[in-house]
C-alpha positions in Angstrom: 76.8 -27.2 -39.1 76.8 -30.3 -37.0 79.4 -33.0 -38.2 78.4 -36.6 -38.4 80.5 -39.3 -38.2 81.2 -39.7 -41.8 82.2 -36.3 -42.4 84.3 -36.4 -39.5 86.1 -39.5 -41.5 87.2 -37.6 -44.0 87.8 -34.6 -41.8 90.3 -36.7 -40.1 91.8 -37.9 -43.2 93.0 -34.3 -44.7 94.4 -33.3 -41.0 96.7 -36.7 -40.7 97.6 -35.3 -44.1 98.3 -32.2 -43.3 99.4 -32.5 -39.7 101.5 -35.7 -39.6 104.4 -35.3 -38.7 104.1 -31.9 -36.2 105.4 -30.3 -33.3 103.4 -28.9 -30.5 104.9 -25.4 -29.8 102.2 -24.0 -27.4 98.6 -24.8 -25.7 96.5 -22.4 -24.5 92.9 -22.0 -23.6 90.3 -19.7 -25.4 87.9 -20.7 -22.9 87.5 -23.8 -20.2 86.0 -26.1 -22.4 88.0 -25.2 -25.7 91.4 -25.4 -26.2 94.2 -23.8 -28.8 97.1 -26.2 -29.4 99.4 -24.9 -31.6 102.0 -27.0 -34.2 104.7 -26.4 -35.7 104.3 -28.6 -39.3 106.9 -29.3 -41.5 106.3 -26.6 -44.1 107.5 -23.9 -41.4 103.4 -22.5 -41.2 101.9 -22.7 -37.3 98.7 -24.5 -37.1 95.9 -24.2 -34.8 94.1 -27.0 -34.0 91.1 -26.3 -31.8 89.1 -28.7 -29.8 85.9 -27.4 -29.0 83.6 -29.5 -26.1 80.3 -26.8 -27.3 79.8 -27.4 -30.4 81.5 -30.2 -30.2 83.8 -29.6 -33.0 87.7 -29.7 -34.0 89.0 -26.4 -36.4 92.5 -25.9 -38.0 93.3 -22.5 -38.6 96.4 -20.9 -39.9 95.2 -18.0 -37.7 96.4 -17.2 -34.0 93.0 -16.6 -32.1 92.4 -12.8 -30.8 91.3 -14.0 -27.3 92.5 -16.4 -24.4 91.5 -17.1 -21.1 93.8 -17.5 -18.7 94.7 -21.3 -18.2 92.8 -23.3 -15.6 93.8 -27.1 -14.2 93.2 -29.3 -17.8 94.9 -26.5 -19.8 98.0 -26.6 -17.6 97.9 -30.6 -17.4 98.0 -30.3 -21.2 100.7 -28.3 -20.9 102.5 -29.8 -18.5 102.5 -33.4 -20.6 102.4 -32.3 -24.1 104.5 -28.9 -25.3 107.2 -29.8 -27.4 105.6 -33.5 -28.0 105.4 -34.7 -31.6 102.0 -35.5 -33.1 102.3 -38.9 -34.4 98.8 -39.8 -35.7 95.0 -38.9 -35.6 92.9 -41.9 -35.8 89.1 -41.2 -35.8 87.9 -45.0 -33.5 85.5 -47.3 -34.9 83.5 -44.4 -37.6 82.2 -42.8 -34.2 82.5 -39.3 -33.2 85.5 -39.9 -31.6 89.1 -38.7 -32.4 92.3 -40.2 -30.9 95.2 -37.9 -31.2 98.5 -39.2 -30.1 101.7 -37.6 -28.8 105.3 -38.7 -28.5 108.0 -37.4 -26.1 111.4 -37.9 -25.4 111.1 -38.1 -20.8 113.3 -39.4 -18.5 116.3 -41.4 -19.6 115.4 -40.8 -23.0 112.3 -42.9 -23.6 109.6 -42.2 -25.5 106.3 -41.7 -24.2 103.3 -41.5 -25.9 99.9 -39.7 -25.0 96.5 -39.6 -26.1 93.8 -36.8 -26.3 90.8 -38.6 -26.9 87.9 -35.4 -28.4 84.5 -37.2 -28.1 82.8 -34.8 -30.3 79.3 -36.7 -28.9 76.6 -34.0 -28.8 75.5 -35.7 -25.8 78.7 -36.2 -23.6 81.3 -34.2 -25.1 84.9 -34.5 -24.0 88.3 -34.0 -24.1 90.3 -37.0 -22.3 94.5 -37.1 -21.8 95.8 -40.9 -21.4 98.7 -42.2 -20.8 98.9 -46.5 -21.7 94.8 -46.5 -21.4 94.7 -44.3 -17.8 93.6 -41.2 -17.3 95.5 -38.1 -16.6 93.2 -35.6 -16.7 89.5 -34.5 -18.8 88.0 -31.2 -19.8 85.2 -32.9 -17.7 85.5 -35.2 -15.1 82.7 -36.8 -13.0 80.3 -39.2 -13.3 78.7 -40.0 -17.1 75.3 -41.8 -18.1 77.8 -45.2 -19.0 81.7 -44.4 -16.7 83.2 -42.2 -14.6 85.8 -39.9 -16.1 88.3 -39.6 -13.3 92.0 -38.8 -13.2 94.1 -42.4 -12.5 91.1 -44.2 -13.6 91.1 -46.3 -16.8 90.2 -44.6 -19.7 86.8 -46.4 -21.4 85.4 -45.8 -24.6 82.1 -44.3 -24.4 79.0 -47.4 -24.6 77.9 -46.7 -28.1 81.9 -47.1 -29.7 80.2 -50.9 -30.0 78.3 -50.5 -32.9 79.7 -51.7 -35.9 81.9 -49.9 -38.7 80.0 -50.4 -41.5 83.2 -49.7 -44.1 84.9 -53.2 -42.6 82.0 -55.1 -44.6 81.8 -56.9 -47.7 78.5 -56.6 -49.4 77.6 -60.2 -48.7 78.7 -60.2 -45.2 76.0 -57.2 -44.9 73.2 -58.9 -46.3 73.8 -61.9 -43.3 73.9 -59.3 -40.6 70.4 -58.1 -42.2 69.0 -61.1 -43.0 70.1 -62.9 -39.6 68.2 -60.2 -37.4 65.0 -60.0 -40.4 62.7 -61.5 -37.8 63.4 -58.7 -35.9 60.5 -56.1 -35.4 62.3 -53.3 -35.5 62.3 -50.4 -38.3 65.3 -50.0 -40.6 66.1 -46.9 -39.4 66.1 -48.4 -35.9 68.3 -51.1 -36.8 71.0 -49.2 -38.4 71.3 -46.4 -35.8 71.7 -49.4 -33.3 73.6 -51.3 -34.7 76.4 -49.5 -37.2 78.6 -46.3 -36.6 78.7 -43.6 -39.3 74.5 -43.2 -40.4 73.2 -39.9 -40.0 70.0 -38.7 -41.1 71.4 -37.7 -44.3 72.9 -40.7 -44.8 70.3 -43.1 -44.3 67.9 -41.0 -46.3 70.6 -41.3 -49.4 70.4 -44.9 -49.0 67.0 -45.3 -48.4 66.5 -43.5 -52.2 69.0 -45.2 -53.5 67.4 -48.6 -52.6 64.1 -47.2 -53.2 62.9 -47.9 -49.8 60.8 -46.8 -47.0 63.2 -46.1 -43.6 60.2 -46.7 -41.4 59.6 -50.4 -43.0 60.4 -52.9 -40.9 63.2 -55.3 -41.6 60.7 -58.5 -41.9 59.0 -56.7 -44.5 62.1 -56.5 -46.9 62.8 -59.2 -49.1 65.9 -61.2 -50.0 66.6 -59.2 -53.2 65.7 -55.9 -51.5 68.1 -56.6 -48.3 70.7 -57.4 -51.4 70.4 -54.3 -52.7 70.1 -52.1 -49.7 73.5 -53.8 -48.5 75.2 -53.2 -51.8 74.3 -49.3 -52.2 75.7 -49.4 -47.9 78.9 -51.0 -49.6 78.9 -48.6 -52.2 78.5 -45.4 -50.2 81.0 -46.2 -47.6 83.6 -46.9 -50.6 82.2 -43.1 -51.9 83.3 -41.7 -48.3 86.5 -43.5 -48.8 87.4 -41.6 -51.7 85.8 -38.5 -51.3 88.4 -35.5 -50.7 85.9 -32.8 -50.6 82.8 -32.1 -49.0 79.5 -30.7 -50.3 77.6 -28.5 -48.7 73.2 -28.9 -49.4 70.5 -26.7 -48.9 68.1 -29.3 -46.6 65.0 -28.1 -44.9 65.8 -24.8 -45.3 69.1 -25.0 -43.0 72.4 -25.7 -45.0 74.0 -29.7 -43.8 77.7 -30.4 -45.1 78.0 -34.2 -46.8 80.6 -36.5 -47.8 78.7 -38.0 -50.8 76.6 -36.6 -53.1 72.5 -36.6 -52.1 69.8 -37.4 -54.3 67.4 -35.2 -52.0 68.3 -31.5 -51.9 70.1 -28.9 -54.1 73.9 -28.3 -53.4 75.3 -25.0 -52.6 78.7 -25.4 -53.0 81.7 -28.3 -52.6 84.4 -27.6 -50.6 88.2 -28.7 -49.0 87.8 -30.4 -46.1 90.6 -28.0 -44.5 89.1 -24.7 -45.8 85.5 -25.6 -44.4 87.1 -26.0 -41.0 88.5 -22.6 -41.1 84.9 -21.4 -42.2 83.4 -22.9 -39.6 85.8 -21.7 -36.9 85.2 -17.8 -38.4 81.4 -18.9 -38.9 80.5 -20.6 -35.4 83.4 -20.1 -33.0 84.8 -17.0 -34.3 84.3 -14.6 -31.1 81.4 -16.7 -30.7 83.0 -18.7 -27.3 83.3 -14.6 -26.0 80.1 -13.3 -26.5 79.0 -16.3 -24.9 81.4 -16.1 -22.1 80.1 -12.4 -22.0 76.7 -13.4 -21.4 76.9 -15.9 -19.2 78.4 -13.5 -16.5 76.3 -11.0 -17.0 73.2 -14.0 -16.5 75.4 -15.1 -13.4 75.7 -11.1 -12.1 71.8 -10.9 -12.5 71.3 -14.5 -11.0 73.4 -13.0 -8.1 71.9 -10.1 -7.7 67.8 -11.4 -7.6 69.7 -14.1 -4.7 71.3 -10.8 -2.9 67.6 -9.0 -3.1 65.8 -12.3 -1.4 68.6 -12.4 1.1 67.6 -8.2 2.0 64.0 -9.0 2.2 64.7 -12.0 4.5 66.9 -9.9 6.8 64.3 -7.6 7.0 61.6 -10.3 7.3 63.1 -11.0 10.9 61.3 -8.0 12.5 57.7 -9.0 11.4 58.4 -12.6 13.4 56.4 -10.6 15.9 53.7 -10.2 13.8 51.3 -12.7 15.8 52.6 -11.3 19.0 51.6 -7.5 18.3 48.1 -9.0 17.3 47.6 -10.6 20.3 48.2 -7.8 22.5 46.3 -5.6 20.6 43.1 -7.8 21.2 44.0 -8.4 24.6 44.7 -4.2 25.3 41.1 -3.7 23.9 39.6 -6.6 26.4 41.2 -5.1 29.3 40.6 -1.1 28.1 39.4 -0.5 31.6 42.9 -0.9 32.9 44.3 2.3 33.9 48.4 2.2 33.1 49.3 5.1 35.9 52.5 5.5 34.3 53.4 1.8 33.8 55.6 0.8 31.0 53.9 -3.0 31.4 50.9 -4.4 32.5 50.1 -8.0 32.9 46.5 -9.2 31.5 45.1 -12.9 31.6 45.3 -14.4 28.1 41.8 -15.6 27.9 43.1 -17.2 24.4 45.0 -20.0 26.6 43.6 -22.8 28.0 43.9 -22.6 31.2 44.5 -18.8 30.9 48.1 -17.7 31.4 49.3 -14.2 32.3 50.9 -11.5 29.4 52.8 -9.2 29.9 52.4 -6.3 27.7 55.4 -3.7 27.2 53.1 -0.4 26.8 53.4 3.8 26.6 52.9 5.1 29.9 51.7 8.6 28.0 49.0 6.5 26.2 45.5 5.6 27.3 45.3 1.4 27.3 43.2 1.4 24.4 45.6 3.8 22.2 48.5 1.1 23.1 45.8 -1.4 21.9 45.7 1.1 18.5 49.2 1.3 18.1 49.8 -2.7 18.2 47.2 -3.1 15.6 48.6 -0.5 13.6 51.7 -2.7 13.9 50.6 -5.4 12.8 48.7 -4.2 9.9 51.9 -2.7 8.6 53.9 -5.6 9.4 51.2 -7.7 7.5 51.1 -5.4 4.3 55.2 -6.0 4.6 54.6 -9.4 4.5 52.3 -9.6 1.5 54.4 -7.1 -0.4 57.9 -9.0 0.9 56.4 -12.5 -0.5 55.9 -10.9 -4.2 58.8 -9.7 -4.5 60.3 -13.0 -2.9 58.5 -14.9 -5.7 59.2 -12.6 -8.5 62.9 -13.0 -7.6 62.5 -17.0 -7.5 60.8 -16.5 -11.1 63.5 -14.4 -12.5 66.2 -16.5 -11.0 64.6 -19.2 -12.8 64.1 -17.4 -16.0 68.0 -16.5 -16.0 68.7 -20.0 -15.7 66.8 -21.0 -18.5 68.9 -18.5 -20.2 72.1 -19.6 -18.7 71.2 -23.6 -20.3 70.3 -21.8 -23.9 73.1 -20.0 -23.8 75.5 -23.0 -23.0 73.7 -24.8 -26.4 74.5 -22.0 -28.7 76.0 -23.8 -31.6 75.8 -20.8 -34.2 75.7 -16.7 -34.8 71.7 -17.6 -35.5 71.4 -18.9 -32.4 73.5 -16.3 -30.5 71.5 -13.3 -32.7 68.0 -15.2 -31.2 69.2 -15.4 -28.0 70.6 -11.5 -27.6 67.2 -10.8 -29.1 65.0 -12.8 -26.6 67.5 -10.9 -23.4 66.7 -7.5 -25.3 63.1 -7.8 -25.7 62.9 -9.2 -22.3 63.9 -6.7 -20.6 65.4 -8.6 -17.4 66.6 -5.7 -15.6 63.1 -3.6 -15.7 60.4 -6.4 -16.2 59.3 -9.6 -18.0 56.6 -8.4 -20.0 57.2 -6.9 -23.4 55.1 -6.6 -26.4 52.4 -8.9 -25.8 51.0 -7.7 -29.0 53.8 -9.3 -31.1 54.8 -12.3 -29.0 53.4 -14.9 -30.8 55.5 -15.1 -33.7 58.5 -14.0 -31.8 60.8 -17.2 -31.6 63.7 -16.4 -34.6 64.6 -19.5 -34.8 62.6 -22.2 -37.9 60.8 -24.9 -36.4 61.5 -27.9 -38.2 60.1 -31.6 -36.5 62.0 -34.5 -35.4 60.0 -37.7 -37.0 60.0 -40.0 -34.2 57.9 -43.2 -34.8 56.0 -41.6 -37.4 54.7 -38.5 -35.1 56.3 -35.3 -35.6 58.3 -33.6 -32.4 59.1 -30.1 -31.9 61.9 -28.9 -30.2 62.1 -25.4 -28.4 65.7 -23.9 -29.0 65.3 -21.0 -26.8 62.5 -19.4 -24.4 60.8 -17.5 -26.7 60.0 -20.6 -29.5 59.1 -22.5 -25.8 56.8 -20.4 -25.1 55.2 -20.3 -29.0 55.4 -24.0 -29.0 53.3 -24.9 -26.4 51.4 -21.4 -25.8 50.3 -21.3 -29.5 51.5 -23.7 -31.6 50.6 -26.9 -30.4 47.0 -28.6 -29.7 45.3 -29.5 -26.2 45.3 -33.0 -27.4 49.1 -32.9 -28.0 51.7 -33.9 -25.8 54.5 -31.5 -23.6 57.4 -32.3 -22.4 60.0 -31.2 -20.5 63.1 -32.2 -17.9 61.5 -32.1 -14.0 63.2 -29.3 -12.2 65.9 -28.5 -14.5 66.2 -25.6 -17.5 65.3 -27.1 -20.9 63.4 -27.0 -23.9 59.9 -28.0 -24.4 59.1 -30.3 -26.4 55.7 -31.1 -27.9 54.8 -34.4 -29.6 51.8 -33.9 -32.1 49.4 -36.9 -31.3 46.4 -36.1 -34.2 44.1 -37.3 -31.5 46.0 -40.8 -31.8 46.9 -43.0 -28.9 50.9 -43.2 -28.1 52.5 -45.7 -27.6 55.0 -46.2 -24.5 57.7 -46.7 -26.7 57.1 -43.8 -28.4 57.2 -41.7 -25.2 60.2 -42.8 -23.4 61.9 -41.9 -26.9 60.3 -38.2 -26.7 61.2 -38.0 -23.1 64.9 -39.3 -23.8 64.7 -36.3 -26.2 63.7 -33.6 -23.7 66.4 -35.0 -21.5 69.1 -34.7 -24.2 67.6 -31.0 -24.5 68.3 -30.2 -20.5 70.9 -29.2 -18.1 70.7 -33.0 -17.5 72.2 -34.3 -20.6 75.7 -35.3 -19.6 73.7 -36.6 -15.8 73.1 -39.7 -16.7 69.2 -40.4 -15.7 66.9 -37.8 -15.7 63.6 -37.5 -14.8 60.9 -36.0 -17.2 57.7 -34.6 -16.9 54.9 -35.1 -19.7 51.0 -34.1 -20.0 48.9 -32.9 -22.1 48.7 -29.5 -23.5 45.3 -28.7 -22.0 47.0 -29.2 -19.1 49.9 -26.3 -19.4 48.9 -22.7 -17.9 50.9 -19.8 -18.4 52.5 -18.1 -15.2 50.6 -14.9 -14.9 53.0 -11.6 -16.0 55.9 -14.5 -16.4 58.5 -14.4 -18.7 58.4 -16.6 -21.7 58.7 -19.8 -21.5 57.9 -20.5 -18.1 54.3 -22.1 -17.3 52.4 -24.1 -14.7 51.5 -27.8 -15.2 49.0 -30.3 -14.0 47.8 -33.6 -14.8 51.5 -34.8 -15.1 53.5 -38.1 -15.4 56.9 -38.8 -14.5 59.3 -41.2 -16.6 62.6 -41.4 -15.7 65.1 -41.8 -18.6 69.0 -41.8 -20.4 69.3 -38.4 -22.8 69.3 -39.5 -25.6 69.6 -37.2 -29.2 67.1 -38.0 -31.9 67.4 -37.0 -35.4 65.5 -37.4 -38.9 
């Protein structure tokens, strides 16, 4: 289960409980993007805290893991700048999804130094950051983001949303001014709230949305006074509820189960639970061996990936001979002009090429022991071998290229596993595929072959779909949707397709740089910054012939070029 910001507030809470004051002992590395540090707390018990860029997501377990990787360059940094430091606080900044985790230790001379892991647990850009006095030392991942660069020796910024507002600093009057100050604005409610305050997931907006008896879509100059009153006080209200709350609840929503920090008006609960002890589910749940049979996968895409390049690399080497191909033609034709020639044991002859203006003389490398016109024979029997070569050596060229694209598809959709659900659909896609024989499989049952539910994304009162792995791509847009709708998808980069359904309407431009910011969030481009996305219609989309799933033609296409961006009901 995803954590929002408010969860993550009171996630925080019960670890500077139960972590505060601790010792780091040792830090190792269950894979390059998640790390193990291990504390030694004051009731003698190790703890695990582990800081997952995937999910993202931060655990504690009392458990050691079963599985490490051997430490690469930000594990040893760690290392280097952190065992036997004291963790002195865990502050979650501004209500984001953003956890500052600070470390004193003795150094030189006997002063104390203090560092900071920063864990941006943003789905979008996630991160792990280690700062020393607001520079950086070293990140999980370093380069160039959508909004800073993330750079050893470089000042350490917060990411460009951290300035939104914390909506538990507010009284309830000082939230009706911010609402009514900005009421002229035409902008939706839900709009203005994700824009403008930290801490409002879906869940969270739909709660107060029923609480106030309210509309999310309306538009803030359609509220009145007494209604922007009592939308502020049930805000007030529910961040003093987070405030207090000590456990979580867990809800069946949409047929998916989402964890809360308040109780919700809108969907049966399943079960409330310590903050602590659903941490350590979730770590057996979704990281559990999961971060292996990943790993696992991923090098055996990789081997495949290397393998298809290997093949194309064979053909081309043996592409070199047919570079004659032309050449054997035209001595062929020109041995069956000039059959009259008598070769009287030449190995040569020289012929005017009648094809050149002015005619130039060939010579022609030929078997004495053969008549002129068998020589002719033989280069055309040349060249027609060398030309069935070529036809067969460009299929399998291009059935390579397709593969290779396929397995990076794979590759992405493996990287975005966030569950065992999503794992199970994605070895169940690379079984039925069968990528080491062929792509077809069992055309018959194809259509309702994508695991995963489908579930829309509301986005200016349309409904979006969102592929999650190549087979629900390919029932999307093969099946599901309607010519009139709209696909998306990243240009030139593995993703998911998305599909907005338009009911025939007319979409606004808004509307569609929001769906394409969506397929961007859902591509190998999300932590690129810009990224450029296709769209057409669905007419438009044409299956590649014998292609593996998810993979089609497209005509008919615009380009928009936008920042990811993740969109949620």
């Amino acid at each position: 289960m995803q954590i929002d910001s408010a969860t993550l507030y009171v996630i925080t809470k019960c670890l500077n409980n139960t972590l505060i004051p601790s010792q780091v002992r040792q830090i190792r590395q269950i894979d390059s993007r998640i790390i193990d540090i291990e504390l030694f707390c004051s009731d003698s018990n190790p703890a695990h805290l582990i800081l997952d860029t995937y999910k993202p997501a931060v655990y504690l377990s009392g458990k050691k893991e079963n599985m490490y990787s051997p430490p690469q360059t930000f594990c040893m940094t760690l290392r280097k700048h952190l065992e036997g430091a004291r963790l002195s606080s865990i502050e979650q900044i501004n209500l984001d999804r953003l956890i500052k985790f600070d470390f004193d230790r003795i150094e030189e001379a006997g002063q104390i130094v203090t560092k900071s892991i920063y864990a941006e647990l943003i789905p979008s850009a996630p991160n792990l950051i280690l700062t020393e006095k607001g520079i950086t030392i070293d990140a999980c991942l370093k380069g160039k983001k959508a909004d800073r660069f993330v750079m050893s020796g470089q000042p350490y910024f917060l990411p460009s949303n951290s300035s939104r507002m914390n909506f538990f600093h507010f009284t309830i009057k000082e939230l009706s001014e911010i609402f009514l100050f900005n009421k002229n604005e035409d902008i939706s409610l839900q709009d203005f709230i994700y824009q403008n305050f930290h801490g409002f997931s879906h869940l969270l907006l739909t709660e107060l949305c029923r609480r106030t008896e309210i509309n999310s879509s309306a538009t803030l100059s359609s509220l009145d006074e007494q209604t922007i009153k009592l939308l502020s006080k049930n805000m007030y209200l529910i961040a003093e509820e987070i405030k207090k709350t000590e456990d979580l609840r867990i809800y069946c929503y949409r047929n998916k189960q989402v964890i809360s920090p308040i109780q919700l008006s809108f969907a049966p609960i399943v079960k409330s639970i310590a903050p602590l002890e659903w941490l350590e589910e979730e770590l057996l749940n979704n990281n559990g061996g999961l971060s292996a049979e990943i790993k696992s996968i991923n090098k055996k895409l990789l081997l495949l990936i290397k393998k298809e390049n290997r093949k194309i690399d064979k053909i081309n080497e043996e592409l070199k001979e047919t570079e004659k191909i032309e050449q054997y033609k035209l001595w062929g034709t020109l041995l069956s002009i000039y059959a009259y020639e008598k070769p009287e044991g030449k190995t040569k002859i020289a012929v005017s090429n009648l094809f050149k203006d002015p005619p130039e003389n060939e010579i022609i490398p030929i078997n004495p022991m053969l008549s002129i016109t068998e020589n002719s024979q033989s280069y055309f029997k040349k060249y027609s071998k060398m030309k069935t070569r070529l036809q067969m050596s460009e299929k399998k060229i291009n059935e390579s290229f397709l593969k290779i694209k396929y397995l990076n598809e794979m590759c992405y959709f493996s990287e975005s596993i966030q569950s065992k659900n999503e794992l199970e659909s994605l070895k169940e896609e690379l079984q039925k595929s069968g990528l080491e024989n062929n792509f077809q499989g069992n055309k018959k049952t194809r259509k309702k072959e994508f695991s995963l539910p489908l579930f829309p994304v509301v986005i200016d009162g349309f409904n979006v779909f969102v592929g999650k792995n190549n087979m629900q791509n390919d029932f999307l847009t093969l099946h599901k949707a309607q010519k009139s709708d709209l696909w998306f998808h990243a240009k030139n980069l593995p993703g998911s397709h998305i599909i907005l359904e338009t009911e025939g309407k007319i979409i606004p431009e808004e509307t569609i740089a929001k769906v394409a910011s969506l397929a961007a969030f859902h591509s190998k481009g999300r932590s690129s910054g810009k990224v450029d996305v296709d769209y057409t219609h669905v007419k438009y989309i044409r299956k590649i012939p014998n292609g593996p799933p998810g993979l089609v033609n497209y005509t008919h296409q615009r380009t928009i070029t936008v920042f990811p961006k993740e969109i949620q009901n």
